[in-house]
PDB file of N, CA, C and O in Angstrom:
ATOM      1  N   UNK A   1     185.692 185.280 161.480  1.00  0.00           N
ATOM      2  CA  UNK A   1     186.610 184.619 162.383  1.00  0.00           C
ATOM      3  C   UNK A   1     187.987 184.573 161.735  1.00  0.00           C
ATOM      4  O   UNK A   1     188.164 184.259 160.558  1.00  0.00           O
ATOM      5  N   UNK A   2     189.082 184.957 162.711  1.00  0.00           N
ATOM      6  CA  UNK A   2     190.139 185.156 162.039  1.00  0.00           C
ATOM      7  C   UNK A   2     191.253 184.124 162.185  1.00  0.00           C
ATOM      8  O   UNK A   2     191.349 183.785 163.364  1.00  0.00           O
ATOM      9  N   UNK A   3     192.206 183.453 161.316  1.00  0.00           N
ATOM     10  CA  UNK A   3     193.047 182.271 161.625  1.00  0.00           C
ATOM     11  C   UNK A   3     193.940 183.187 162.570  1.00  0.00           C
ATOM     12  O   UNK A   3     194.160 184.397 162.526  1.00  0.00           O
ATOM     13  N   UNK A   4     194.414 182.116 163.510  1.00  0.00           N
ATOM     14  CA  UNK A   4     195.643 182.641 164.292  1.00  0.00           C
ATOM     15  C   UNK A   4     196.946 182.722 163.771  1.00  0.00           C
ATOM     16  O   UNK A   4     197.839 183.343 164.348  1.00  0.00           O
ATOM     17  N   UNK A   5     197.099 182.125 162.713  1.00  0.00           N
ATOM     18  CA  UNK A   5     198.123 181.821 161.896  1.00  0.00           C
ATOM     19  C   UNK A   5     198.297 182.018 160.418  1.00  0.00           C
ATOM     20  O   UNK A   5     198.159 180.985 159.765  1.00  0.00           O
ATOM     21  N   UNK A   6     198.542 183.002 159.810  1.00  0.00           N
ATOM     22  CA  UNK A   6     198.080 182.924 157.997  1.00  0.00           C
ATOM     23  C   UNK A   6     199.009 181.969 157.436  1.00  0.00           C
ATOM     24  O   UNK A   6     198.710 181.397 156.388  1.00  0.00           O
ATOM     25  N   UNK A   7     200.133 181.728 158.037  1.00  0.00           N
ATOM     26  CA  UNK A   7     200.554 180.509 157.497  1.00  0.00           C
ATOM     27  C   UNK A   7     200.001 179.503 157.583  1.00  0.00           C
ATOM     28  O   UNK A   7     199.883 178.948 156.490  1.00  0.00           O
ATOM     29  N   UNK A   8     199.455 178.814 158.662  1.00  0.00           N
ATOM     30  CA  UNK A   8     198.290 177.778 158.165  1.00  0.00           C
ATOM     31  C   UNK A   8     197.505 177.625 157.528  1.00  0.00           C
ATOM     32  O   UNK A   8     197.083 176.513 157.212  1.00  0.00           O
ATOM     33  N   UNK A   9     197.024 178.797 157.105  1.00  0.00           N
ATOM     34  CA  UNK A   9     195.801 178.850 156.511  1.00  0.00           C
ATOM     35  C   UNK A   9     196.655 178.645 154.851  1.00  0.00           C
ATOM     36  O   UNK A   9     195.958 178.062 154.020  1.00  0.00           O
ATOM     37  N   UNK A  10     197.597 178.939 154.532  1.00  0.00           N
ATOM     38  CA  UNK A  10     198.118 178.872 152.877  1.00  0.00           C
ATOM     39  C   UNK A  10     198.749 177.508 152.915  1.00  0.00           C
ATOM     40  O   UNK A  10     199.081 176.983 151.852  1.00  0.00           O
ATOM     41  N   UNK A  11     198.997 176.699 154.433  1.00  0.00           N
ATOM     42  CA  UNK A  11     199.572 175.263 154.490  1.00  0.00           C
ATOM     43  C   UNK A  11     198.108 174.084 154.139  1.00  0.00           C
ATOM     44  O   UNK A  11     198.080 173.089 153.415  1.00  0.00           O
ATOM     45  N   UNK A  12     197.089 174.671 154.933  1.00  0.00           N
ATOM     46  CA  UNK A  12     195.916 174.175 154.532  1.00  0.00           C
ATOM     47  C   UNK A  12     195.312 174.266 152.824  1.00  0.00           C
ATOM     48  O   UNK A  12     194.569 173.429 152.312  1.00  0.00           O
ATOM     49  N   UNK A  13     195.628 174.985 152.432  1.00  0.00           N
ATOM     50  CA  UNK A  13     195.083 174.978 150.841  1.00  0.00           C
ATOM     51  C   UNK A  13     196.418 174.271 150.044  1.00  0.00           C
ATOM     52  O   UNK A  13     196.059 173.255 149.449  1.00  0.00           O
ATOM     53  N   UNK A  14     197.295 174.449 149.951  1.00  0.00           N
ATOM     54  CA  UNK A  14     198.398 173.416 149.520  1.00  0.00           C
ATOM     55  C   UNK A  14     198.225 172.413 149.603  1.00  0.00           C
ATOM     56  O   UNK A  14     198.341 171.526 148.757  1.00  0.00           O
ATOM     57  N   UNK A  15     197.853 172.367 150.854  1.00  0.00           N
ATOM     58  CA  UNK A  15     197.266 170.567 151.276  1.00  0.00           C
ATOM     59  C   UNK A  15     196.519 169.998 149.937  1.00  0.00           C
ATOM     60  O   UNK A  15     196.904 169.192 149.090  1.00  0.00           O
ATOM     61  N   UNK A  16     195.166 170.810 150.094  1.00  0.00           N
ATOM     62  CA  UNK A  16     193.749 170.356 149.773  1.00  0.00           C
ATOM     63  C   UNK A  16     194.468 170.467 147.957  1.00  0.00           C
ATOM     64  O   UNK A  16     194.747 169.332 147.569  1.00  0.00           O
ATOM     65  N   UNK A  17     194.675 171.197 147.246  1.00  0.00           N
ATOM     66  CA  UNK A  17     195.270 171.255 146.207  1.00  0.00           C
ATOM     67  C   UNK A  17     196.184 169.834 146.091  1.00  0.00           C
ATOM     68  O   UNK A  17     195.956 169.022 145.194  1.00  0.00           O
ATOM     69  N   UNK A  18     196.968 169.681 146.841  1.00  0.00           N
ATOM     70  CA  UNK A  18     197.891 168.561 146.294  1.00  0.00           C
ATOM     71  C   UNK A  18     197.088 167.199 146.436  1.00  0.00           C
ATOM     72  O   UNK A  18     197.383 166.310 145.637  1.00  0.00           O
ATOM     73  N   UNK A  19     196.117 166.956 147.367  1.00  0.00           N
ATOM     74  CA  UNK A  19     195.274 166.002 147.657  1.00  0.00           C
ATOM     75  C   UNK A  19     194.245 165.744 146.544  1.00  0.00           C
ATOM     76  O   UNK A  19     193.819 164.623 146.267  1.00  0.00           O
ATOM     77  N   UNK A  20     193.754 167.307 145.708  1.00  0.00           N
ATOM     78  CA  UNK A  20     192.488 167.015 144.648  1.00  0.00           C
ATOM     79  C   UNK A  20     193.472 166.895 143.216  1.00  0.00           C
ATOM     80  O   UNK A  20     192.966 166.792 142.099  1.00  0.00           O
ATOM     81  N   UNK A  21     194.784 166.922 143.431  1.00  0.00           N
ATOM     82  CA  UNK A  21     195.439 166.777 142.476  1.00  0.00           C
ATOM     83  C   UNK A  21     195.720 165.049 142.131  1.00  0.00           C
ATOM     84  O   UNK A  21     195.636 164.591 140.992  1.00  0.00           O
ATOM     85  N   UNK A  22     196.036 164.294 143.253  1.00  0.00           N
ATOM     86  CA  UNK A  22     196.580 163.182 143.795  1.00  0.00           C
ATOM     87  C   UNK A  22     194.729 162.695 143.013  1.00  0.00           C
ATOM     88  O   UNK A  22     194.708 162.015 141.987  1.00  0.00           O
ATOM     89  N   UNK A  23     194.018 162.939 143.364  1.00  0.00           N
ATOM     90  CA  UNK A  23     192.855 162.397 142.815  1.00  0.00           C
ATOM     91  C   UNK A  23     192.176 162.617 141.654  1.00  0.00           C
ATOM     92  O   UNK A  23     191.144 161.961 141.516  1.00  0.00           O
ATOM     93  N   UNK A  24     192.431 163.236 140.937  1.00  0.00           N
ATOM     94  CA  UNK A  24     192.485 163.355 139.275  1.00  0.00           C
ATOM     95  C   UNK A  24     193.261 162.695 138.709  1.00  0.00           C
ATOM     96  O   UNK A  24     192.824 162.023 137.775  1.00  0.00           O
ATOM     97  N   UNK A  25     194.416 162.632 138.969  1.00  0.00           N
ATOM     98  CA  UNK A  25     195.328 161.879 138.308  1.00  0.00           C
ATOM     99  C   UNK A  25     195.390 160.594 138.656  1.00  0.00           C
ATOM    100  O   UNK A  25     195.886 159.867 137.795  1.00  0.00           O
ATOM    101  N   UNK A  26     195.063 160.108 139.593  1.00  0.00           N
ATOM    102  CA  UNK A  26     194.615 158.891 140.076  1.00  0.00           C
ATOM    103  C   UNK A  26     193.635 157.932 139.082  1.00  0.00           C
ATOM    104  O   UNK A  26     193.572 156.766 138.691  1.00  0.00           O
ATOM    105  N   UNK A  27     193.005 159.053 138.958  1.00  0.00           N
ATOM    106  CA  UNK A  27     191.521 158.681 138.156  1.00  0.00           C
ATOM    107  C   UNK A  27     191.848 158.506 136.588  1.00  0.00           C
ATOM    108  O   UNK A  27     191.467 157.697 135.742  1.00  0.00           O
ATOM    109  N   UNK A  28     192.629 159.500 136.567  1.00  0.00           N
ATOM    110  CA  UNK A  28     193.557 159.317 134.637  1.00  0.00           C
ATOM    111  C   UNK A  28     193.853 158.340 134.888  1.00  0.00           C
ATOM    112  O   UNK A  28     193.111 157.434 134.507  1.00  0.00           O
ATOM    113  N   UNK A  29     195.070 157.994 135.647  1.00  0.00           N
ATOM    114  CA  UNK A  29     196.093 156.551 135.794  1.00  0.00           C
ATOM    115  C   UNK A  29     195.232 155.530 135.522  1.00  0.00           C
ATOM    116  O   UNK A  29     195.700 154.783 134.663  1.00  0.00           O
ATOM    117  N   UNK A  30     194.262 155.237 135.880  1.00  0.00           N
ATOM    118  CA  UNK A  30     193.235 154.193 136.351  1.00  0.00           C
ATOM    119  C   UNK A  30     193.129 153.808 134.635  1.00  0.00           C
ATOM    120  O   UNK A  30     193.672 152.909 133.994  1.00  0.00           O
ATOM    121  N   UNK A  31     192.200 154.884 134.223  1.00  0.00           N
ATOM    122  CA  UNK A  31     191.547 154.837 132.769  1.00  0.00           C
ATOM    123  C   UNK A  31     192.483 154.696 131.852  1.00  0.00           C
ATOM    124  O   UNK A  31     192.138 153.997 130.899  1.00  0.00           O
ATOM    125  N   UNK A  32     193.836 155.239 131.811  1.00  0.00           N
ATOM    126  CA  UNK A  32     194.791 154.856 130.674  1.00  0.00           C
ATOM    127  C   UNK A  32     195.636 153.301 131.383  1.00  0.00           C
ATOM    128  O   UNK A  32     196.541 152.664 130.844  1.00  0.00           O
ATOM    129  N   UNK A  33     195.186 153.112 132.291  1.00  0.00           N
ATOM    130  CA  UNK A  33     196.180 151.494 132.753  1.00  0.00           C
ATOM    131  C   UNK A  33     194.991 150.790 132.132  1.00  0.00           C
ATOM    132  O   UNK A  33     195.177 150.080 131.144  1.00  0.00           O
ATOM    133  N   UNK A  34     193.886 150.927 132.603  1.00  0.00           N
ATOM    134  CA  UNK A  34     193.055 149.850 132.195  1.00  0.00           C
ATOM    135  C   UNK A  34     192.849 149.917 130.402  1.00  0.00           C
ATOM    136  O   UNK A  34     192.339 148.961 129.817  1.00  0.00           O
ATOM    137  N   UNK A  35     193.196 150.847 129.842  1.00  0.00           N
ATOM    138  CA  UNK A  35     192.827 150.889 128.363  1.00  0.00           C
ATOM    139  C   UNK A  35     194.379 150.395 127.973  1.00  0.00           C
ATOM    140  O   UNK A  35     194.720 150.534 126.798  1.00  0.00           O
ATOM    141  N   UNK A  36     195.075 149.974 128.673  1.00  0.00           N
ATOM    142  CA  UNK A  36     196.603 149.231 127.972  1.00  0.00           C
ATOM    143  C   UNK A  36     196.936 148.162 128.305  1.00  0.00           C
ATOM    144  O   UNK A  36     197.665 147.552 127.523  1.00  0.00           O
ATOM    145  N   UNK A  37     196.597 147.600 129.408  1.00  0.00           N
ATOM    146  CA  UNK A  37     196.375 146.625 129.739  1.00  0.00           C
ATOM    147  C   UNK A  37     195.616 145.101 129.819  1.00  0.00           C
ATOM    148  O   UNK A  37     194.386 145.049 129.828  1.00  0.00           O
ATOM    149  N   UNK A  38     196.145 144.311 129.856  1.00  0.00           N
ATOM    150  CA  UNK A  38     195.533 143.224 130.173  1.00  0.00           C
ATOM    151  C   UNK A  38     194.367 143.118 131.276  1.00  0.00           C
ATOM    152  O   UNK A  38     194.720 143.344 132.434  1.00  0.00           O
ATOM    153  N   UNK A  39     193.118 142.824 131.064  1.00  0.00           N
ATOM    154  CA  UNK A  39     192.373 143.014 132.480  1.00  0.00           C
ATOM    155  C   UNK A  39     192.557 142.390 133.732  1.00  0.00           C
ATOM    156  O   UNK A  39     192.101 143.041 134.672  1.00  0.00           O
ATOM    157  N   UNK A  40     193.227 141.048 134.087  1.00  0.00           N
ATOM    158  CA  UNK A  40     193.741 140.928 135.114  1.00  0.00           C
ATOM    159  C   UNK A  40     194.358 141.751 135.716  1.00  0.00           C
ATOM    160  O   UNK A  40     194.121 141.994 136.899  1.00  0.00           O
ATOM    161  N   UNK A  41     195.223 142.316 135.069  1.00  0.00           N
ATOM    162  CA  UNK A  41     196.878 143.160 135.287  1.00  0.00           C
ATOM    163  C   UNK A  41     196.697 144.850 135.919  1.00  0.00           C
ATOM    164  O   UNK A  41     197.479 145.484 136.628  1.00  0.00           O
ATOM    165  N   UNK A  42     195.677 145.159 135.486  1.00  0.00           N
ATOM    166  CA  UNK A  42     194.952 146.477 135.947  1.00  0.00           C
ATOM    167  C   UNK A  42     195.249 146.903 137.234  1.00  0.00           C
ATOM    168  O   UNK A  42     195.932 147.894 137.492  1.00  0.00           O
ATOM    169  N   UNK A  43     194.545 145.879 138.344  1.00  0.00           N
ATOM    170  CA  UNK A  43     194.443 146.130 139.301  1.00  0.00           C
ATOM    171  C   UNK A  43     196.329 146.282 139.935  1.00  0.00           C
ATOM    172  O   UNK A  43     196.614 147.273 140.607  1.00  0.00           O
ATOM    173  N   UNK A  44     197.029 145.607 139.734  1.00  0.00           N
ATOM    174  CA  UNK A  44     198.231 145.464 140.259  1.00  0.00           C
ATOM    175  C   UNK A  44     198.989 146.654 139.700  1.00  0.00           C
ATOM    176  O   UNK A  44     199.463 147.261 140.661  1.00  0.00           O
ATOM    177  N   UNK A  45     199.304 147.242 138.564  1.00  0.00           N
ATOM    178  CA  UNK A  45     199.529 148.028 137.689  1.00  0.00           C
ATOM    179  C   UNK A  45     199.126 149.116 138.329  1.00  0.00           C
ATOM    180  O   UNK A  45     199.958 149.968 138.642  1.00  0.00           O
ATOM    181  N   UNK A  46     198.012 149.243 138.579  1.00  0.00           N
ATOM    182  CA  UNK A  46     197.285 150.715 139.546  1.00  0.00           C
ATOM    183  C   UNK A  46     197.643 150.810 141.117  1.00  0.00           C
ATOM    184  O   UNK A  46     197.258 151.754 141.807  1.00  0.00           O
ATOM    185  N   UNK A  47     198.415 149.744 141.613  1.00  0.00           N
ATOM    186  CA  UNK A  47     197.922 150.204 142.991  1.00  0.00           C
ATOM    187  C   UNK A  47     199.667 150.047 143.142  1.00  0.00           C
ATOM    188  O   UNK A  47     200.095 149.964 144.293  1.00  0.00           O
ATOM    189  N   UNK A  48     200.553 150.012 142.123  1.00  0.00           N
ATOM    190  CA  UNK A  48     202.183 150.589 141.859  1.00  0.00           C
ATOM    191  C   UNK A  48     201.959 152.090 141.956  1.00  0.00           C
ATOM    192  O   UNK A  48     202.234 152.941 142.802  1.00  0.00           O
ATOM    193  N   UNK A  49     201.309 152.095 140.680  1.00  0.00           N
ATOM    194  CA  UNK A  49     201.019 153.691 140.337  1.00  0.00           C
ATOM    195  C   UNK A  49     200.668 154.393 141.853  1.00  0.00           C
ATOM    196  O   UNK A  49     201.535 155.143 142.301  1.00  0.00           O
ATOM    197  N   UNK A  50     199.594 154.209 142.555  1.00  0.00           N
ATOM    198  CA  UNK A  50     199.200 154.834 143.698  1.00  0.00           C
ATOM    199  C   UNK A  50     200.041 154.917 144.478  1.00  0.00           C
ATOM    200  O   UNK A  50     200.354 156.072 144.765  1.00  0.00           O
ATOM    201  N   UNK A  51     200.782 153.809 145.169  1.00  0.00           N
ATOM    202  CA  UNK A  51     202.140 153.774 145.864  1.00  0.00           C
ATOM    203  C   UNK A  51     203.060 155.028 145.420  1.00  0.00           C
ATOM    204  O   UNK A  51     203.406 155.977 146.124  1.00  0.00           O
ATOM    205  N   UNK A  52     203.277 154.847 144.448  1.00  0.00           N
ATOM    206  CA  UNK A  52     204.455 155.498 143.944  1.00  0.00           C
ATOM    207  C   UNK A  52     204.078 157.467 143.923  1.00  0.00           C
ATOM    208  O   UNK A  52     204.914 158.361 144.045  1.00  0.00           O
ATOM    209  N   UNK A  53     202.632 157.610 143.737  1.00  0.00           N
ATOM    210  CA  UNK A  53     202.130 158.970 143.932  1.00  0.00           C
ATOM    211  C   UNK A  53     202.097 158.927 145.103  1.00  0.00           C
ATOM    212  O   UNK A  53     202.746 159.879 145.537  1.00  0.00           O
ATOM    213  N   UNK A  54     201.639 158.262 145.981  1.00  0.00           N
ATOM    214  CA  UNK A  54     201.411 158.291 147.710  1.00  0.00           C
ATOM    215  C   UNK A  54     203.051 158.771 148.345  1.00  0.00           C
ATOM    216  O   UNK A  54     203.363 159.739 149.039  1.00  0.00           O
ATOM    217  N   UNK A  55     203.857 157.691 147.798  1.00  0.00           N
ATOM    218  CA  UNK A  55     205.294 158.366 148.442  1.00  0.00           C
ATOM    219  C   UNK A  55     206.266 159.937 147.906  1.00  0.00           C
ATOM    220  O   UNK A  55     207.066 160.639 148.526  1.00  0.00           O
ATOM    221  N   UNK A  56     205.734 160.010 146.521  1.00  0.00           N
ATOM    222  CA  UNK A  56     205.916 161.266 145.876  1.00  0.00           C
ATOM    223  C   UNK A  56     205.483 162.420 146.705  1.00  0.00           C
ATOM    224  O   UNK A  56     206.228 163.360 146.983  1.00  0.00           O
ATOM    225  N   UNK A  57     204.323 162.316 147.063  1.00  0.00           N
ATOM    226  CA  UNK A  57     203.198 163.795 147.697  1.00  0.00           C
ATOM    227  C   UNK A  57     204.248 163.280 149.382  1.00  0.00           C
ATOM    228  O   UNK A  57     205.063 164.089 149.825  1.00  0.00           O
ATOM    229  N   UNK A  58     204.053 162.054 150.012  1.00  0.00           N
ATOM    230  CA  UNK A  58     205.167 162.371 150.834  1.00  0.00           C
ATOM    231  C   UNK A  58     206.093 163.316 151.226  1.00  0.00           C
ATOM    232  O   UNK A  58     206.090 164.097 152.178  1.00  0.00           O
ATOM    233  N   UNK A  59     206.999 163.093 150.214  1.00  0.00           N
ATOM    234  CA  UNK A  59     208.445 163.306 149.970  1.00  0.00           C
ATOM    235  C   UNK A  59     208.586 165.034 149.904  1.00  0.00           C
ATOM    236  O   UNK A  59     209.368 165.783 150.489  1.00  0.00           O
ATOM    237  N   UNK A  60     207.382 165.340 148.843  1.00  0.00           N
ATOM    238  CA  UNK A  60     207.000 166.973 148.615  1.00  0.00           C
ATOM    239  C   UNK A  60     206.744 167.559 150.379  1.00  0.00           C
ATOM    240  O   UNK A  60     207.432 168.349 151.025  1.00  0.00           O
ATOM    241  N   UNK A  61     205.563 166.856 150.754  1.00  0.00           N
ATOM    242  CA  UNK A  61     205.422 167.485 151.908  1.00  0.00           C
ATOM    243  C   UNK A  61     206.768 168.035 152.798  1.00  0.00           C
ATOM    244  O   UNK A  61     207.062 169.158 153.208  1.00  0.00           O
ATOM    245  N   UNK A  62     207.433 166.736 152.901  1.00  0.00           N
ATOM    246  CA  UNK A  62     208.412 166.798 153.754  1.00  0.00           C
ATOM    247  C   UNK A  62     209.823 167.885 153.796  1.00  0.00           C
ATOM    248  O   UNK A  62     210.614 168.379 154.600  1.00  0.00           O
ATOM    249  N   UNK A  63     209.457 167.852 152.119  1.00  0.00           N
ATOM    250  CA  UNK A  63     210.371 169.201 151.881  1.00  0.00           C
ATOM    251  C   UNK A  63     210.076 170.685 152.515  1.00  0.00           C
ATOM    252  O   UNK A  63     210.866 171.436 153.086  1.00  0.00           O
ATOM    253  N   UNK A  64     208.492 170.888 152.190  1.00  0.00           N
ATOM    254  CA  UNK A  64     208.621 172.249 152.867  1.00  0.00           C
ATOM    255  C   UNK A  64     207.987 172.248 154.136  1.00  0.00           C
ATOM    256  O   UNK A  64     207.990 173.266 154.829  1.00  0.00           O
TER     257      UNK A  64
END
């Protein structure tokens, strides 16, 4: 079955790439906040971090 579009099809893997990227590093962030941190402080500390990747991958999208 053939895409109607090959540009979608290379917009679709960019996607999925920047998304399994966004989630590795997510997962680092996590493990080096919580190993520097105070354990209260973790949670708040991480969900800056996420924000701040969430509006980043945004911002990328929007460019191209």
């Amino acid at each position: 079955m053939q895409s109607a579009d090959p540009g979608q099809e290379s917009s679709l893997a960019s996607c999925v790439v920047a998304l399994s990227y966004f989630v590795l590093e997510s997962f680092v962030d996590f493990f080096f906040v919580a190993m520097a941190t105070e354990p209260g402080r973790t949670l708040d500390i991480y969900r800056l971090l996420v924000r701040a990747r969430i509006i980043g991958l945004f911002l990328l999208t929007r460019q191209s």
